[in-house]
TILUM-379732 format. One record per residue: x, y, z of N, C-alpha, C in turn; residue in three letters. Coordinates in nm, 2 decimals. Example, Ala and Ser with C-alpha at 12.3 -4.5 7.8 and 13.67 -1.06 7.14 Angstrom:
2
> 1.32  -0.57  0.78  1.23  -0.45  0.78  1.32  -0.33  0.78  Ala
> 1.28  -0.22  0.71  1.37  -0.11  0.71  1.29  0.00  0.79  Ser
//
This chain:
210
> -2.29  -0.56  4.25  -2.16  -0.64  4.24  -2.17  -0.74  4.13  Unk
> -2.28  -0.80  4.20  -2.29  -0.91  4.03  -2.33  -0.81  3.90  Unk
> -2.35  -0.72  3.86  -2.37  -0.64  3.78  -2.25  -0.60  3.75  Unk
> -2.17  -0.59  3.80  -1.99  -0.53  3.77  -1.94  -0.65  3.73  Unk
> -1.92  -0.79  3.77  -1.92  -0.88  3.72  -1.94  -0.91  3.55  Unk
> -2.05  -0.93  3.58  -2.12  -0.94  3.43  -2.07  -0.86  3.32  Unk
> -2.07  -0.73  3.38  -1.98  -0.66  3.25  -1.85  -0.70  3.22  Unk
> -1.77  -0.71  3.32  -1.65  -0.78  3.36  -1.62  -0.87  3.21  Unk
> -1.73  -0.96  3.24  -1.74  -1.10  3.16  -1.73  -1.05  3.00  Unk
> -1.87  -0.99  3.00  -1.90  -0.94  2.88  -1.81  -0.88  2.80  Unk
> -1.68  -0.82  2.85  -1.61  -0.71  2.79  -1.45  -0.83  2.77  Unk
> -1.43  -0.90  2.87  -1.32  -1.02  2.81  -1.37  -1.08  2.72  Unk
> -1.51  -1.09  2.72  -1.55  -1.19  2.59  -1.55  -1.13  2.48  Unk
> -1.58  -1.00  2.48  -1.55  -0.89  2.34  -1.37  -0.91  2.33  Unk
> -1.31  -0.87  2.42  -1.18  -0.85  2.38  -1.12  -0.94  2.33  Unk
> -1.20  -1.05  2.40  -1.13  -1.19  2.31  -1.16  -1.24  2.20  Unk
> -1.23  -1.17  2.14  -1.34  -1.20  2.00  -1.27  -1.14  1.91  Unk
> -1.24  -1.01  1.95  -1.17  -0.89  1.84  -1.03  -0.94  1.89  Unk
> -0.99  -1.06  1.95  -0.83  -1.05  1.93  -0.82  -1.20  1.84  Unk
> -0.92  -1.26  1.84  -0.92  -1.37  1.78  -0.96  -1.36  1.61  Unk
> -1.06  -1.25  1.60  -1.08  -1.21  1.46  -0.92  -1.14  1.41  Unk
> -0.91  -1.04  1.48  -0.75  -1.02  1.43  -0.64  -1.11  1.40  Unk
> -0.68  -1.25  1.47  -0.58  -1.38  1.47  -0.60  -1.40  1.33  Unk
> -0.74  -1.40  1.31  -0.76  -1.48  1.17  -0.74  -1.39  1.05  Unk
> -0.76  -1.25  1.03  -0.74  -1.18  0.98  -0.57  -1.17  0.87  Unk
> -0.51  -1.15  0.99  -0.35  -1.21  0.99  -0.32  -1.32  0.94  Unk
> -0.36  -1.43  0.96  -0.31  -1.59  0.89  -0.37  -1.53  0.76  Unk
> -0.51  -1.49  0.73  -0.57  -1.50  0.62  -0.48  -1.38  0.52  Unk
> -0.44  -1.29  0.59  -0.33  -1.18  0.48  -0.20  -1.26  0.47  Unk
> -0.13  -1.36  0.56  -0.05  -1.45  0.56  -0.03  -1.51  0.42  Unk
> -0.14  -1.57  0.40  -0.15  -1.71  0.35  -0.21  -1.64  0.18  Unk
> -0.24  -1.50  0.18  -0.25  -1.44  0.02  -0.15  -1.38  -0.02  Unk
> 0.00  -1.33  0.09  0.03  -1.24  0.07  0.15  -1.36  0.02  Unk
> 0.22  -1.44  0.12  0.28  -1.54  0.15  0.30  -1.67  0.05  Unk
> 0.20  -1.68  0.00  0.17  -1.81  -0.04  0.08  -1.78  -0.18  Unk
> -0.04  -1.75  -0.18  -0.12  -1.70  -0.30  -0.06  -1.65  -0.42  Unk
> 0.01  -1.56  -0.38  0.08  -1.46  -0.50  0.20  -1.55  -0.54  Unk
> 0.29  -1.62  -0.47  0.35  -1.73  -0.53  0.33  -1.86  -0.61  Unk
> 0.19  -1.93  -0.56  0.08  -2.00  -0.65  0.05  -1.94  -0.80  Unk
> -0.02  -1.85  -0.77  -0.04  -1.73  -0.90  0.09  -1.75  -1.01  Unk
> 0.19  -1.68  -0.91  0.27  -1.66  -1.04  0.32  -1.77  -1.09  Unk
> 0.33  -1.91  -1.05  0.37  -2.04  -1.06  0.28  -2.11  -1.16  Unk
> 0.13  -2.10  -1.14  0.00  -2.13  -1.22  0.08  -2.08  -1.40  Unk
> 0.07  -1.94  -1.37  0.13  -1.83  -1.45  0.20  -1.90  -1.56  Unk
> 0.31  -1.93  -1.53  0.43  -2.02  -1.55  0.41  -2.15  -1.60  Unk
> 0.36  -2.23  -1.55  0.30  -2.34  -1.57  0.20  -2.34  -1.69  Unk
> 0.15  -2.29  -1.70  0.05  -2.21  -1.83  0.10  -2.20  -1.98  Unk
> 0.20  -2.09  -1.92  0.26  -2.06  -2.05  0.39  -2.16  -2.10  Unk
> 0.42  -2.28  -2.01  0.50  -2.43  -2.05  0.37  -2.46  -2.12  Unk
> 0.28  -2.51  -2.05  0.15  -2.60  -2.10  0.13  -2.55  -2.27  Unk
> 0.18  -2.43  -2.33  0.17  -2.39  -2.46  0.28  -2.44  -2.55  Unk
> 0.38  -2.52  -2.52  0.49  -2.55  -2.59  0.46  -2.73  -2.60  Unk
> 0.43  -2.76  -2.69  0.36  -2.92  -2.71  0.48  -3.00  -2.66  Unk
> 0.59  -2.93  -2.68  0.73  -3.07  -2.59  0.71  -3.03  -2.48  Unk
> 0.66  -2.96  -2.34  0.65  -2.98  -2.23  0.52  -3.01  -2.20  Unk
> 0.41  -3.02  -2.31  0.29  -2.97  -2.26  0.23  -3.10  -2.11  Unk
> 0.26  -3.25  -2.19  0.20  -3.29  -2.08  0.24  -3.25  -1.94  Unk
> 0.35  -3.30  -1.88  0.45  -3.23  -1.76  0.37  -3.11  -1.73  Unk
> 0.39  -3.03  -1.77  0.30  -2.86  -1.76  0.16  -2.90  -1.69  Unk
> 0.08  -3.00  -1.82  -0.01  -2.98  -1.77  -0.05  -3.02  -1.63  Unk
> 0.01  -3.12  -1.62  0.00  -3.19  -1.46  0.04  -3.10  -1.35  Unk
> 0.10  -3.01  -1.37  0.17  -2.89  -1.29  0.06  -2.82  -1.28  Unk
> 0.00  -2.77  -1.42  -0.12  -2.70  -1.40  -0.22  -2.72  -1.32  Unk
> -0.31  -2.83  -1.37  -0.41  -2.88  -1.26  -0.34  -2.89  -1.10  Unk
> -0.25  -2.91  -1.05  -0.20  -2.93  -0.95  -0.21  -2.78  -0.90  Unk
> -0.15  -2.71  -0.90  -0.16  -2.55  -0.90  -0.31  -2.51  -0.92  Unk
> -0.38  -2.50  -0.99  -0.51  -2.50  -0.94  -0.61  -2.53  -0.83  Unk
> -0.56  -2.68  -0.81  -0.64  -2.71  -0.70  -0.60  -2.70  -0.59  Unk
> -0.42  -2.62  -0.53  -0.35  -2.52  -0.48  -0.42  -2.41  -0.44  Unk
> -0.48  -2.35  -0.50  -0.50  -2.18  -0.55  -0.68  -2.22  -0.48  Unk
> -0.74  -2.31  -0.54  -0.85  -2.29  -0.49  -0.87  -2.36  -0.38  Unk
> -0.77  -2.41  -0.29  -0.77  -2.45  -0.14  -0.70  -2.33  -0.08  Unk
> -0.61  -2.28  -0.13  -0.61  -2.14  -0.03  -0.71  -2.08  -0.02  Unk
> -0.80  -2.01  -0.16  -0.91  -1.96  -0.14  -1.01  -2.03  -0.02  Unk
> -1.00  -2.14  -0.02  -1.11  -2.20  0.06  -1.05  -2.14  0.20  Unk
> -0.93  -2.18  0.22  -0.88  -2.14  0.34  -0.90  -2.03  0.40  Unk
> -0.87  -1.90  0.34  -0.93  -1.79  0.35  -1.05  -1.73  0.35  Unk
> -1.13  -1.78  0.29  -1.28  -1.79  0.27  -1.33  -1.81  0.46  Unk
> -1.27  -1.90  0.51  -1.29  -1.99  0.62  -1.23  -1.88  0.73  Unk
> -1.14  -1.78  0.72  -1.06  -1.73  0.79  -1.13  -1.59  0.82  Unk
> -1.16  -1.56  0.74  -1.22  -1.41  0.77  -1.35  -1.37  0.78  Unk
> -1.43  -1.28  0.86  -1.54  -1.27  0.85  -1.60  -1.25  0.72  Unk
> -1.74  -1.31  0.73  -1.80  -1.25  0.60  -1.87  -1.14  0.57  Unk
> -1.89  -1.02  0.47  -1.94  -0.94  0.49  -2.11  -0.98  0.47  Unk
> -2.22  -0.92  0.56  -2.31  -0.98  0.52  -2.42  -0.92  0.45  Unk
> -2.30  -0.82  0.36  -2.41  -0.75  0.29  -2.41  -0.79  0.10  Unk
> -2.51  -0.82  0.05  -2.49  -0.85  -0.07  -2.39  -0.79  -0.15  Unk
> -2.36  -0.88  -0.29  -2.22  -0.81  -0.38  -2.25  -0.65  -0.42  Unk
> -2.40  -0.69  -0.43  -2.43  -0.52  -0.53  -2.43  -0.43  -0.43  Unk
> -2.50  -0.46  -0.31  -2.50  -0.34  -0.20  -2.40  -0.26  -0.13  Unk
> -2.25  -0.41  -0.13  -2.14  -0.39  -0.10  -2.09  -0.27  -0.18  Unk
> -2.05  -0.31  -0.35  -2.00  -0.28  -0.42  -2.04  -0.12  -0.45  Unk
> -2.16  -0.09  -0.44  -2.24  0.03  -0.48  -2.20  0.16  -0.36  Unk
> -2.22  0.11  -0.22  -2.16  0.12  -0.10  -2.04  0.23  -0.10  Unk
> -1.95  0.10  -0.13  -1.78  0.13  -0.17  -1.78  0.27  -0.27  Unk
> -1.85  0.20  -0.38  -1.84  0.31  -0.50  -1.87  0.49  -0.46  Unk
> -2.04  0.50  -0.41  -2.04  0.62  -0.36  -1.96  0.64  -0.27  Unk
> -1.90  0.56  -0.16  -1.84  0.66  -0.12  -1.66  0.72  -0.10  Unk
> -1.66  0.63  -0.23  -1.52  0.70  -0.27  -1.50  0.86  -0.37  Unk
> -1.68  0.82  -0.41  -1.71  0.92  -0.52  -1.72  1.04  -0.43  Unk
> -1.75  1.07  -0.35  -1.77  1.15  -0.24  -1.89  1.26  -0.36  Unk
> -1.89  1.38  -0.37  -1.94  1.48  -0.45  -1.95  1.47  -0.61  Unk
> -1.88  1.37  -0.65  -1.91  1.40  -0.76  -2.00  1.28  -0.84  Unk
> -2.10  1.30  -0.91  -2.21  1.23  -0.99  -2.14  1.07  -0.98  Unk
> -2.23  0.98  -0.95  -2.20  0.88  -0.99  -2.32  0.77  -1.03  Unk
> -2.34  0.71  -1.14  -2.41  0.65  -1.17  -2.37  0.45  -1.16  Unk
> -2.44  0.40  -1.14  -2.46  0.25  -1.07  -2.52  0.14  -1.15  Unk
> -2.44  0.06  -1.23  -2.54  -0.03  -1.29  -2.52  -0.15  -1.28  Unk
> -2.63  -0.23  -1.17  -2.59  -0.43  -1.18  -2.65  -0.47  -1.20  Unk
> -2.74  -0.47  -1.34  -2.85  -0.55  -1.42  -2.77  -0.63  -1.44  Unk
> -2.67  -0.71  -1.47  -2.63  -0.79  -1.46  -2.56  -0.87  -1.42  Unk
> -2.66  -0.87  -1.25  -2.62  -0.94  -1.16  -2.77  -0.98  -1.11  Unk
> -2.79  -1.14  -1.10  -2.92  -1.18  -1.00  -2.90  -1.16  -0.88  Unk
> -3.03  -1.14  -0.87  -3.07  -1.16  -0.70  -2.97  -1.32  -0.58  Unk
> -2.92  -1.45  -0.67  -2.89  -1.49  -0.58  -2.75  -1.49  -0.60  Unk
> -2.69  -1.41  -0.69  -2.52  -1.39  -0.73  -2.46  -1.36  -0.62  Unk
> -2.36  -1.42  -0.56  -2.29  -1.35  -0.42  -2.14  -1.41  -0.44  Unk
> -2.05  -1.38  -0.47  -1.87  -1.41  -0.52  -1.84  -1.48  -0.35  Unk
> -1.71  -1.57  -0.33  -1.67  -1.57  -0.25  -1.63  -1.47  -0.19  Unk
> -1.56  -1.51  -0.06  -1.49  -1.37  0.03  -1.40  -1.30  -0.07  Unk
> -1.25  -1.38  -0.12  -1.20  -1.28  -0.18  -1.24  -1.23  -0.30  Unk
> -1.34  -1.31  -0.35  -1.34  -1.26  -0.50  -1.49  -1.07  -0.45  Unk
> -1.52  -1.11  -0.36  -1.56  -1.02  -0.32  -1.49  -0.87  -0.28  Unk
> -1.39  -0.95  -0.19  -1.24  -0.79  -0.14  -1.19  -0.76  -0.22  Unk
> -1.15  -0.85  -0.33  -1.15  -0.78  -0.47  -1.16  -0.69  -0.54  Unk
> -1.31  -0.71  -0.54  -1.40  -0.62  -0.67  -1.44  -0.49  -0.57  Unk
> -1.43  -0.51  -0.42  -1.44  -0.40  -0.32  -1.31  -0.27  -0.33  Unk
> -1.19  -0.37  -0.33  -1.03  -0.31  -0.34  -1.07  -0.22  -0.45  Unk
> -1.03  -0.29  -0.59  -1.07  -0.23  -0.71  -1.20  -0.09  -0.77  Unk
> -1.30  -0.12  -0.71  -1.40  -0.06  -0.72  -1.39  0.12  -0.64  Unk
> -1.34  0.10  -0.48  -1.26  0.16  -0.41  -1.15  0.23  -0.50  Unk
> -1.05  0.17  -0.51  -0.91  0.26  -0.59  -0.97  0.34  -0.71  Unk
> -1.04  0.24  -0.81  -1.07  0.28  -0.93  -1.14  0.45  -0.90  Unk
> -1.21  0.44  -0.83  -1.36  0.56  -0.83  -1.28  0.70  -0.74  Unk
> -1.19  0.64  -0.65  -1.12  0.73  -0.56  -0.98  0.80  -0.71  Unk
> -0.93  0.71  -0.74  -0.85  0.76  -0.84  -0.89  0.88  -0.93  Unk
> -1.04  0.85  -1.00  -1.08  0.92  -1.11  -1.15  1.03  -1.05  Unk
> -1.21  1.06  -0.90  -1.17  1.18  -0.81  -1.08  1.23  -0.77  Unk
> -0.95  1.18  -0.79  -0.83  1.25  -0.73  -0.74  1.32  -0.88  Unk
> -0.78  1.24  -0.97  -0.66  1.30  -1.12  -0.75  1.31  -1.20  Unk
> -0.89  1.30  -1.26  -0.95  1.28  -1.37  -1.08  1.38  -1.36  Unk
> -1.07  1.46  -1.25  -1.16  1.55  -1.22  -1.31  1.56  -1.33  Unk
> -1.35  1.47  -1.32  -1.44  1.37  -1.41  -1.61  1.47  -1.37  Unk
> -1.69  1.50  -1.45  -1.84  1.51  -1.46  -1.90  1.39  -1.40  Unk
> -1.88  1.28  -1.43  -1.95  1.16  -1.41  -1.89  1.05  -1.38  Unk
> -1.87  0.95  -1.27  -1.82  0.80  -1.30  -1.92  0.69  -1.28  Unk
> -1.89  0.65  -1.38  -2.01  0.53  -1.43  -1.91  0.39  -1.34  Unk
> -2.02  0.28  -1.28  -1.96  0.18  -1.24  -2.09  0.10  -1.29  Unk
> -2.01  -0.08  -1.35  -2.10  -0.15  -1.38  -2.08  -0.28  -1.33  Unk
> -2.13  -0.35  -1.27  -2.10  -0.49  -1.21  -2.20  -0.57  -1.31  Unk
> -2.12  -0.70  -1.35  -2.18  -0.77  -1.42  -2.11  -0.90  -1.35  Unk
> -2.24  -1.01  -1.35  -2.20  -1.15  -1.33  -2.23  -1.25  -1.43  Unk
> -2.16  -1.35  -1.51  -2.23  -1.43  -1.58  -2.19  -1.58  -1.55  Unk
> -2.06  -1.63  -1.61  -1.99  -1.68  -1.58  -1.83  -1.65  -1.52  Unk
> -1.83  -1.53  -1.50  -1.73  -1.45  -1.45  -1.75  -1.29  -1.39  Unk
> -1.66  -1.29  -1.32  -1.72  -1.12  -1.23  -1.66  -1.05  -1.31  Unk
> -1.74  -0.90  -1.33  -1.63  -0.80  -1.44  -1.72  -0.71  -1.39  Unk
> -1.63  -0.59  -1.31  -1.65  -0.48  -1.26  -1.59  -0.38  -1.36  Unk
> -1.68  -0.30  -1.38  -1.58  -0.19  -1.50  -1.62  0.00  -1.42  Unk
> -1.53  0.03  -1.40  -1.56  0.21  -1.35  -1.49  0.27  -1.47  Unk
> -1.58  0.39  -1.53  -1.57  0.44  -1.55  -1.56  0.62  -1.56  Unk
> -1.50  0.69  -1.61  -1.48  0.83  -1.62  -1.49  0.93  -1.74  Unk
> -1.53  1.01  -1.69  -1.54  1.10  -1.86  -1.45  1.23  -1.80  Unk
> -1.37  1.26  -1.72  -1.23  1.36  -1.72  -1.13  1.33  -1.76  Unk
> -1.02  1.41  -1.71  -0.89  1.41  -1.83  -0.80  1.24  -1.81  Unk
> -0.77  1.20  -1.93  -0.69  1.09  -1.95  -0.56  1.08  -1.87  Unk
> -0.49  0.96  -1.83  -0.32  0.93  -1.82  -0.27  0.87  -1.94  Unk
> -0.15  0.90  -1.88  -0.07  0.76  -1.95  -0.04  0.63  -1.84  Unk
> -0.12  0.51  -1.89  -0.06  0.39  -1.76  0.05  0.38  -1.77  Unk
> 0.12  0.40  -1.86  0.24  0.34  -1.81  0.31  0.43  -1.78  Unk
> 0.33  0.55  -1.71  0.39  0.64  -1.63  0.31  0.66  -1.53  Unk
> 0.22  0.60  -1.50  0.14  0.63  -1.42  0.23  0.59  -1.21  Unk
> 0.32  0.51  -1.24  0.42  0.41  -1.10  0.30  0.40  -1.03  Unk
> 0.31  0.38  -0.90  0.23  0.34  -0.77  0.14  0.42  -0.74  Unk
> 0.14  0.56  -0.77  0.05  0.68  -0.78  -0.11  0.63  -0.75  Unk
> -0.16  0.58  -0.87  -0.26  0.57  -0.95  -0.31  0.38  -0.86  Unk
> -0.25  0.35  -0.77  -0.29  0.20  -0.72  -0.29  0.10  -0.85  Unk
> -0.28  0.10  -0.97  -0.30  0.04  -1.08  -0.18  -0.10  -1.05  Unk
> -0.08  -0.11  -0.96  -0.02  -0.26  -0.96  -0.10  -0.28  -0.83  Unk
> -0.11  -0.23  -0.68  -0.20  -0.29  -0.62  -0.35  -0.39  -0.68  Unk
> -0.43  -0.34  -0.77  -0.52  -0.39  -0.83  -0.49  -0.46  -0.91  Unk
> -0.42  -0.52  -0.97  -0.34  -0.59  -1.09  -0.30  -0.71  -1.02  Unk
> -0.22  -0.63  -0.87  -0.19  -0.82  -0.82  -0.27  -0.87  -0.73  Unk
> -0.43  -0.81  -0.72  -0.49  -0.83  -0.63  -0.61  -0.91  -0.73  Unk
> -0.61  -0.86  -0.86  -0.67  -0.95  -0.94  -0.60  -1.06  -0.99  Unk
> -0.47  -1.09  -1.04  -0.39  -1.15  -1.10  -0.40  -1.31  -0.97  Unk
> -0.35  -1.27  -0.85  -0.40  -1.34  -0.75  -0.49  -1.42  -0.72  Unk
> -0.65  -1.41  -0.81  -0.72  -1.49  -0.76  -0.76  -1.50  -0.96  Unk
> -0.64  -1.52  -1.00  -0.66  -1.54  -1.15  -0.76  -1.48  -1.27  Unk
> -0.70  -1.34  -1.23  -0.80  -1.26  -1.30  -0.70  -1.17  -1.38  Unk
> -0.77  -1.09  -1.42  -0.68  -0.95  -1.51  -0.74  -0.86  -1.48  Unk
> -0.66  -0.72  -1.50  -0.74  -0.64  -1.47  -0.69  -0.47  -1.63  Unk
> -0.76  -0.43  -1.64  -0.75  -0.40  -1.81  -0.76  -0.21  -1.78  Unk
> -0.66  -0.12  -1.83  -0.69  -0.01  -1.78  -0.65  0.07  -1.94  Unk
> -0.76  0.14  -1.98  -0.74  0.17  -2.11  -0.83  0.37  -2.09  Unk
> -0.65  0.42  -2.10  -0.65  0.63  -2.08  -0.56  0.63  -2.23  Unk
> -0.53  0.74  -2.23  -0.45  0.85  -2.28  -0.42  0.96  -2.23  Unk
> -0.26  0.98  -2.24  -0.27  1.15  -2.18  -0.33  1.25  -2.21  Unk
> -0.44  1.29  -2.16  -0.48  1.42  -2.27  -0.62  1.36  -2.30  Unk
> -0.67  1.24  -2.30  -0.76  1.21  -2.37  -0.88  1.17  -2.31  Unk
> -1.01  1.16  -2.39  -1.16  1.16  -2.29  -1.16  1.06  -2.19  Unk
> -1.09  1.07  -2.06  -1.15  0.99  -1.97  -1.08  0.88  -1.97  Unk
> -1.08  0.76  -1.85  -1.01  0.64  -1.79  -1.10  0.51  -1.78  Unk
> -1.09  0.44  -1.84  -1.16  0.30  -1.83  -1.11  0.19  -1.74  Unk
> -1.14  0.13  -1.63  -1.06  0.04  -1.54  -1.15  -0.09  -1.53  Unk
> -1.10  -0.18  -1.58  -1.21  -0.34  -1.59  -1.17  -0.46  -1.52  Unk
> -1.19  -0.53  -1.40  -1.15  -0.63  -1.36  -1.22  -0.70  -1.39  Unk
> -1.19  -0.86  -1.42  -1.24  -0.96  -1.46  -1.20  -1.13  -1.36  Unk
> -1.30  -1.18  -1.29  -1.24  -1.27  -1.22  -1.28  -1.33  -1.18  Unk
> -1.28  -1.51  -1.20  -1.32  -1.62  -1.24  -1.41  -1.67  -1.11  Unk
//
């Protein structure tokens, strides 16, 4: 009986864990989907005033203000969601095979230290992207090889690459995930750089982010 108990215990206390992680999970897609992407585009904006020397000061005070916006949501989120507890490269490498599923893929993060680790999102990021990128150039670019390269220095820049048949991005619509990744980098003030041809050797996909 006390044995039936115990489980009892044990299994409310799971269920209340995974409904509380779900809690946080939610505010934390809340508060990027909600709030972030409207910071972003506002930073954005603010930016491109700050280039016109008759608004510039005004702007610029907008700017820094928006900044330190942007990187309190991140904090906030950071704070909201679990962490993954597996290093950037192990993550990233992870993701990569196994979107690659069968076909060759080669792995390079010499230029990442040993104690390099991105925050949470700048991490679901380069996870998101890394994911789309490698799954894409398996699904349309019926590729020999995809090369992925993580590099950290003063900035994250994940680049996948392919050596099968090219697009064109800009016909490419929602197909290709290429605006999911775009506003998922643009978001945490990044770019993200995708350079094909229709017809031509292969697809280059580069996120970059601060």
């Amino acid at each position: 009986m006390i044995t039936v108990r115990r489980d009892q215990g044990a299994a409310a206390r799971q269920e209340l864990a995974e409904a509380l992680a779900g809690e946080r999970r939610r505010m934390a897609a809340d508060v990027h989907d909600l709030i972030m992407q409207d910071l972003s585009f506002a930073l954005a904006t603010a930016r491109t005033l700050a280039a016109d020397p008759a608004s510039a000061p005004q702007a610029s005070i907008v700017v820094a203000a928006g900044e330190r916006a942007l990187a309190g949501a991140r904090d906030v989120i950071d704070g909201l969601v679990e962490r993954d507890c597996k290093p950037v490269v192990e993550a990233v490498e992870a993701v990569a095979r196994t979107a690659a599923r069968s076909v060759p893929l080669s792995f390079d993060a010499r230029g990442v230290t040993t104690s390099a680790q991105p925050d949470q999102l700048t991490l679901q990021t380069l996870l998101h992207v890394g994911r789309e990128a490698v799954t894409n150039a398996v699904k349309h670019a019926d590729p020999q090889l995809v090369e992925v390269r993580l590099v950290h220095a003063d900035e994250w820049r994940l680049q996948v690459r392919d050596h099968g048949r090219g697009f064109d991005p800009s016909q490419a619509g929602g197909g290709f995930g290429l605006e999911s990744m775009r506003r998922h980098a643009q978001t945490l003030g990044g770019a993200l750089r995708v350079v094909s041809a229709l017809g031509g050797p292969g697809t280059s996909v580069e996120v970059v982010l601060p």
